[in-house]
C-alpha positions in Angstrom: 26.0 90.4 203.1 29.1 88.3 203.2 30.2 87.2 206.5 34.1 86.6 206.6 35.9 84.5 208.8 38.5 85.7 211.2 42.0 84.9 209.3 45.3 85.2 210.8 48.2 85.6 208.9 51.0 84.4 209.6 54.4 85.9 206.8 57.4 87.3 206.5 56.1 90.5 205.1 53.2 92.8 206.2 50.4 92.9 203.5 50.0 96.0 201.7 50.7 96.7 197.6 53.6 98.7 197.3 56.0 95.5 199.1 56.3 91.8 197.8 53.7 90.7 200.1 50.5 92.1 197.1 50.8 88.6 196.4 48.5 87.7 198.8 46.0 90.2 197.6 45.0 87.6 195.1 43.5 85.7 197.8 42.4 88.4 200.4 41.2 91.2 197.8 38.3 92.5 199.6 38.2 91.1 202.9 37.3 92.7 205.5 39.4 94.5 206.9 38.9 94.3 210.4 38.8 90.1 209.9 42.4 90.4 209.0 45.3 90.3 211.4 48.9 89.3 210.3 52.5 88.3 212.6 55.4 88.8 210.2 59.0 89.2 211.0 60.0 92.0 208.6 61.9 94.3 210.8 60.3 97.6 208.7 57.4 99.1 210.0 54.3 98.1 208.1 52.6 100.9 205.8 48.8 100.9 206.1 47.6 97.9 203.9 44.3 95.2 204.1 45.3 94.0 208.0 43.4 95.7 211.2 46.0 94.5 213.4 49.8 93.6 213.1 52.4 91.8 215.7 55.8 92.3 214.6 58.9 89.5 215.6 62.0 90.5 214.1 65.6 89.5 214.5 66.6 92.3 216.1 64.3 92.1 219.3 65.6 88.1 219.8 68.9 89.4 219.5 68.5 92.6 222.2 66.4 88.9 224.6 69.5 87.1 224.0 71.9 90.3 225.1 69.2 90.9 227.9 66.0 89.3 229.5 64.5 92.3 230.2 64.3 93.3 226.8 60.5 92.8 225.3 60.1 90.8 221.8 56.6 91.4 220.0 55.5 95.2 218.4 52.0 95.8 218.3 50.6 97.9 215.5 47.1 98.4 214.8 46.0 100.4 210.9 44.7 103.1 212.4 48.1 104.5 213.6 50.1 103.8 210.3 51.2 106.0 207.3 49.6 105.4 203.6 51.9 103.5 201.2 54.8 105.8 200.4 53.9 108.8 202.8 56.4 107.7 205.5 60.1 109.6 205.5 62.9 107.7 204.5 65.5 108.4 206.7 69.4 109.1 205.6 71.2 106.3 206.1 73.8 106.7 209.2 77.5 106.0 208.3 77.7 104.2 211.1 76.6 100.7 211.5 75.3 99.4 214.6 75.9 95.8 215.7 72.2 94.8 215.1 72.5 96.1 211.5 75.6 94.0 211.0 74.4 90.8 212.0 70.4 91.2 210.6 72.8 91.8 207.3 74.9 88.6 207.6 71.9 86.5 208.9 69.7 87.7 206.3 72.3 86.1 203.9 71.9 82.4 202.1 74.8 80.8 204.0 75.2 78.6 207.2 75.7 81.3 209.0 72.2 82.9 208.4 71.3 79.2 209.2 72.9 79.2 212.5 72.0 83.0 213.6 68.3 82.5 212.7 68.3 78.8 214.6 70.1 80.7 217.7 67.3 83.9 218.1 64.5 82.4 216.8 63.9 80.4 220.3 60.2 79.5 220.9 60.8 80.7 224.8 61.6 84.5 223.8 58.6 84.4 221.0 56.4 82.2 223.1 55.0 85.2 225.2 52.0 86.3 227.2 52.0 89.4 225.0 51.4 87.3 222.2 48.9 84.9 223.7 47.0 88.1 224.7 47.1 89.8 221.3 45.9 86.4 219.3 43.6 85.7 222.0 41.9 89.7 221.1 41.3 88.5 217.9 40.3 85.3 218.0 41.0 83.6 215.1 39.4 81.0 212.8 42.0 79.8 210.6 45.6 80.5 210.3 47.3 81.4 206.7 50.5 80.5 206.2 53.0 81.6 203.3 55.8 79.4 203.0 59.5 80.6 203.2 62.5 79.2 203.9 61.8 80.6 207.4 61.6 77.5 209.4 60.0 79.9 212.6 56.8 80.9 210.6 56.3 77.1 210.9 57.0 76.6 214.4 54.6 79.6 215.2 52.2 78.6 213.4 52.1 75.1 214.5 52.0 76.3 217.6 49.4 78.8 217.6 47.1 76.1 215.7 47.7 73.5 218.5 46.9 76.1 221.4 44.0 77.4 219.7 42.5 74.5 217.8 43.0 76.0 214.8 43.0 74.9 211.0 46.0 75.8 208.6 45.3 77.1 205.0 49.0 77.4 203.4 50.4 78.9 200.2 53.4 78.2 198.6 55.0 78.8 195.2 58.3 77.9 195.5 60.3 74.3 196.0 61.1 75.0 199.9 60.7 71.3 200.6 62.8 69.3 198.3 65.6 71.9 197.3 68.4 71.0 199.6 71.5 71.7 198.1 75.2 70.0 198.8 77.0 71.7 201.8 79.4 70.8 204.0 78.6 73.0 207.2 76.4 71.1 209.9 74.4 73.8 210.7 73.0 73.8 207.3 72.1 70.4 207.7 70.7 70.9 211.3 68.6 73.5 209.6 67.0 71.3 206.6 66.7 68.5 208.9 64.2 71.0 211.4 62.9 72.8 208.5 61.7 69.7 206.7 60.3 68.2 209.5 58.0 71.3 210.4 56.6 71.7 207.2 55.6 68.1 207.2 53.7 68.7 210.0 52.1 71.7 208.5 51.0 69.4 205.5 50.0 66.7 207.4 47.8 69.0 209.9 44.0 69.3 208.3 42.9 72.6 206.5 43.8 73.0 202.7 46.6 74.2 200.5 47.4 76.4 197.6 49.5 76.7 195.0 51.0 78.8 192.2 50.6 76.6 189.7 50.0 72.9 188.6 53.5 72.0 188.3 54.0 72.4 192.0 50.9 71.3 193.0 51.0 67.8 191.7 54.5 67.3 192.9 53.6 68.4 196.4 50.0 66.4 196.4 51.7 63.4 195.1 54.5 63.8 197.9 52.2 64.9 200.7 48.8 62.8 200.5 47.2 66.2 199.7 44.4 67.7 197.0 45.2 71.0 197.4 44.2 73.5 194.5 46.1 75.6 192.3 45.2 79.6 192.4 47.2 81.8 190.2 48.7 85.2 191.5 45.9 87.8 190.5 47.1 91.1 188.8 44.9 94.9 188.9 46.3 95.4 185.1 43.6 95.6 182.4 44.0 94.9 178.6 44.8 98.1 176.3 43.8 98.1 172.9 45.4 95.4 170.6 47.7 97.3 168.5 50.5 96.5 165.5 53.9 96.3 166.8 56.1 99.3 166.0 59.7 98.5 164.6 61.5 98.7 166.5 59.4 97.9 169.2 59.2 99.5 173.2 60.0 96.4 175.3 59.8 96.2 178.6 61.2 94.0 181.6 59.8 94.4 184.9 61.0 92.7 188.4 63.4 90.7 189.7 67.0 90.4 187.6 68.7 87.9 190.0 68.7 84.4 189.5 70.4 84.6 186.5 67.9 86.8 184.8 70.3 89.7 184.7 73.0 87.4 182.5 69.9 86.5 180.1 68.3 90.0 179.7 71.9 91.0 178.2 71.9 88.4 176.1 68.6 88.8 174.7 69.6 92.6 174.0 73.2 91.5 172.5 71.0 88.9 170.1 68.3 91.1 169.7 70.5 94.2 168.4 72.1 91.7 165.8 68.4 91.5 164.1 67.6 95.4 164.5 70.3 97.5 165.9 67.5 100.0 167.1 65.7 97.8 169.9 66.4 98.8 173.4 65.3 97.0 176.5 63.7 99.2 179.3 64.4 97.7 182.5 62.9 98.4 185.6 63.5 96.8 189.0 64.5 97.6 192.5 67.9 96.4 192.0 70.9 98.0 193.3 73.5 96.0 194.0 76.4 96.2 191.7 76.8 92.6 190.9 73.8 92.0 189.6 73.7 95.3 187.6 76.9 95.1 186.0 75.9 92.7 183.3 73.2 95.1 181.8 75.3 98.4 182.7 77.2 96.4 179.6 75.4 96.3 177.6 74.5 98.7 174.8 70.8 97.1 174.4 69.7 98.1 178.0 68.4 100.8 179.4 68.3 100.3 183.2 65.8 102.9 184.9 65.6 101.7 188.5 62.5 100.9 190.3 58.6 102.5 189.8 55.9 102.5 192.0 53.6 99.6 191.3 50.4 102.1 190.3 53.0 103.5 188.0 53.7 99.5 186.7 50.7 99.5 184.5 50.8 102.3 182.7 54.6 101.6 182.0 53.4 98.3 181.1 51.3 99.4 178.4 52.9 101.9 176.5 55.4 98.9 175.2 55.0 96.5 172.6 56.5 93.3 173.7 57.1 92.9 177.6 60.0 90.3 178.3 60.1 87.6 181.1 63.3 86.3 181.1 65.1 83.3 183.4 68.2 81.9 184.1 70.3 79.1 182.7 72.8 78.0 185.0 72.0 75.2 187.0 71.7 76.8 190.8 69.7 79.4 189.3 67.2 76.9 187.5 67.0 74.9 191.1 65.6 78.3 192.3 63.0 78.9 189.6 62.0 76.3 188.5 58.8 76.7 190.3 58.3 80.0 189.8 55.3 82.0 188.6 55.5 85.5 189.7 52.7 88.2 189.8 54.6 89.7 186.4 53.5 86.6 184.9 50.1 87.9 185.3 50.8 91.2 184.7 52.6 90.3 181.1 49.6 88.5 180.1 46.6 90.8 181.3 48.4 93.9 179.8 46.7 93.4 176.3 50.4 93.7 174.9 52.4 91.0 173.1 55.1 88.6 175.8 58.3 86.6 174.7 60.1 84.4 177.3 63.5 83.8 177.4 65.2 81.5 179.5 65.6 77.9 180.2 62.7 75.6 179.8 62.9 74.1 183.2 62.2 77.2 184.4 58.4 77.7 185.5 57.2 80.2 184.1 59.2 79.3 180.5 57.4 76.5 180.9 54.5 78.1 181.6 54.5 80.5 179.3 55.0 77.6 176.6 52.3 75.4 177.6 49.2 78.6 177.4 50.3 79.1 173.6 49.7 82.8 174.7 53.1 84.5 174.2 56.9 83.9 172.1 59.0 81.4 174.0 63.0 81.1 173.5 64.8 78.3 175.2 68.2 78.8 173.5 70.0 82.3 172.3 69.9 81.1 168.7 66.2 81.3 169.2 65.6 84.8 169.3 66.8 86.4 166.1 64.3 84.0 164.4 61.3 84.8 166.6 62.2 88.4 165.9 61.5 88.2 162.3 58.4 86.4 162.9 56.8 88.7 165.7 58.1 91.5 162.4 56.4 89.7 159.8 53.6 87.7 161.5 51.0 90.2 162.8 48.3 87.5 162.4 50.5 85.3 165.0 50.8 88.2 167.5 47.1 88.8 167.6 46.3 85.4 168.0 48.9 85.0 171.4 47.6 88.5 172.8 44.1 86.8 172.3 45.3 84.1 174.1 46.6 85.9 177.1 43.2 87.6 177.4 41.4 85.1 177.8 44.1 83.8 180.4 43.4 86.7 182.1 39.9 86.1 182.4 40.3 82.6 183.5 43.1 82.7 186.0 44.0 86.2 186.7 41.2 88.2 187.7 41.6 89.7 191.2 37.4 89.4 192.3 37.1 85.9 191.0 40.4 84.2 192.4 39.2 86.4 196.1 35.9 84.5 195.9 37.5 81.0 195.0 40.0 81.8 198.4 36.9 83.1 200.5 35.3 79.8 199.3 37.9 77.5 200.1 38.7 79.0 203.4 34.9 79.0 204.6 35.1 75.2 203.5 38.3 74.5 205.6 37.1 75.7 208.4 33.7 74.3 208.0 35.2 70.8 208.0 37.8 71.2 210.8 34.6 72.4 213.2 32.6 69.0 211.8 35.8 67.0 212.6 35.9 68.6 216.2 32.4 68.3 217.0 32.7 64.7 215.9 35.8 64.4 218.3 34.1 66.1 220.7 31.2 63.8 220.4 33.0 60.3 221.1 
């Protein structure tokens, strides 16, 4: 029987599948449950996921320490006592807004200001707490987990829990969060970079492993940090449907995320796409509700925007199309953002048995991605996609060659029990060689 070792994660999210956290279910599929704890600093309470025990930090409980010492920071929560994904009320908004919503709103903003706000509360004293000591003394950890943000406190805790308890650090990360500073003229931003990038060296530097989303990342971070840490690509539940011939016109999908600049290219895409066959529609779905970022496809004729789905409902979604769409950015502050990027739809698109297309820039990591497999339609440039069109029309031997592809992709890369067992493996190893390097210390 598999014995596995006591991890403690530490995130801005809880882990459970229906929240962006089901990325780390491509490393912790499986686990046991009770082996599992998590601190994260969203200020929802967690749904019943793959943790046995939560300790919740949020903005709002620094903010009631500052007003007030007496005020306790640190929510326990332990499975037993939470609701299923999706069985918890939602309650109707008030039209009042109290003072803690206003500021978690403007700190949770990319400006100084959420800089400044977030330096201000999150104050090691007020998180630093017997409480806590207590709780992650109960559990007793083995390693810590780490999944980098641009939260520079998920650092400082976990620094400071691995100093306290001798513990080493297996980290994830699949964005940039090192080397993309960007020009500004505020201090506080600066004071901010200056902190952040000086805690995550000392995460790198401290012994353990890392992971990342894909090779691109990884050698730039390996090269810039000493390291050999491994690539593991974001694992997806989706399996293949039948390869069938496109219809024409064909369902497409897009599913996830539209900022970034994805929003401005989806339209596009529609606008060229309609110019080929005035019958193709894009289906849309994504949580999105912001006005700015919708406007561009409320414009346009080729795009029918149906909100957000429940992930089980992804899948099935997924596969009633006949070419799924990633689509990126082009301007340069949204490239700077992505061009790291390789989301869990990237695994998704390709496991669904059903014909992709990119569009975006080719900076962009998953564009590039997506390019370098061979296993879907790439377009770098608007003029690009007319032309495709016709060929994905004409050339069904082509299309049945990249969903091929992207099969076998799946079964190399994105399969949720093997990429668990290659995590299990290379956290049992990390810890393995801290405790050799300790008993060596201990030793001298």
């Amino acid at each position: 029987m598999k014995v596995y070792p006591r991890v403690l994660i530490i995130g801005t999210v809880p882990y459970n599948l229906s929240s962006p956290s089901r990325a780390f279910d491509s490393y912790f599929h499986g686990w046991d449950k009770s082996c599992l704890a998590q601190i994260f600093s969203n200020r929802k309470k967690p749904e019943k996921g793959h943790c046995q025990h939560f300790y919740q930090i949020t903005d709002e409980m620094l903010l009631r320490r500052l007003l007030s010492p007496r005020n306790e920071v640190g929510r326990i929560y332990d499975d037993s006592e939470l609701s299923a994904p999706g069985s918890s009320a939602v309650a109707t908004p008030s039209k009042k807004r109290k003072a803690t919503d206003v500021l978690y709103h403007l700190g949770n903003r990319q400006t100084p200001l959420r800089f400044l706000l977030r330096k201000m509360l999150w104050r090691p004293r007020w998180w630093k707490t017997a409480k806590l000591e207590a709780w992650v003394e109960s559990f007793a950890p083995e390693a810590l987990f780490v999944s980098f943000s641009n939260d520079f406190f998920i650092f400082e805790i976990a620094l400071y829990l691995a100093e306290k308890y001798d513990l080493p650090i297996i980290s994830s990360t699949g964005d940039d969060y090192y080397f993309n500073s960007h020009f500004s003229l505020s201090p506080f931003y600066h004071i901010y970079r200056r902190q952040y990038r000086k805690l995550m060296s000392e995460i790198m530097a401290r012994q353990g492993d890392i992971i990342y989303i894909s090779d691109k990342i990884r050698d730039k971070y390996n090269s810039a940090f000493s390291r050999e840490g491994k690539t593991m690509y974001l694992a997806t539940e989706i399996s293949p449907r039948p390869y069938r011939s496109i219809a024409k016109p064909p369902a497409i999908g897009y599913f996830g995320n539209i900022r970034f600049g994805r929003n401005e290219a989806l339209a596009t895409f529609a606008n060229e796409a309609r110019k080929f066959d005035p019958g193709i529609v894009v289906d849309v779905y994504s949580n999105e509700q912001s006005a700015k970022y919708l406007r561009p496809l409320k414009k346009e004729k080729g795009i029918a925007f149906h909100g957000s789905i429940p992930y089980h409902q992804v899948a099935s979604a997924m596969v009633r199309c006949d070419l799924l769409l990633i689509a990126e950015g082009f301007e340069r502050k949204d490239v700077l953002m992505t061009r790291y990027s390789l989301s869990t739809k990237t695994a998704d698109c390709l496991s669904s048995g059903v014909l992709t297309m990119g569009f975006g820039s080719p900076e962009c990591g998953v564009i590039e991605y997506l390019k370098s497999t061979n296993a879907a339609y790439v377009a770098t440039k608007r003029e690009e996609i007319v032309p495709l069109l016709r060929v994905i029309y004409a050339n069904e031997a082509q299309n049945a060659a990249f969903v091929m592809r992207a099969g076998e992709l799946a079964v190399e890369r994105y399969d949720r029990i093997k990429n668990a067992q290659r995590f299990y493996d290379i956290v049992v190893a990390a810890i393995a060689s801290y405790d050799d390097k300790r008993g060596e210390e201990h030793a001298r």
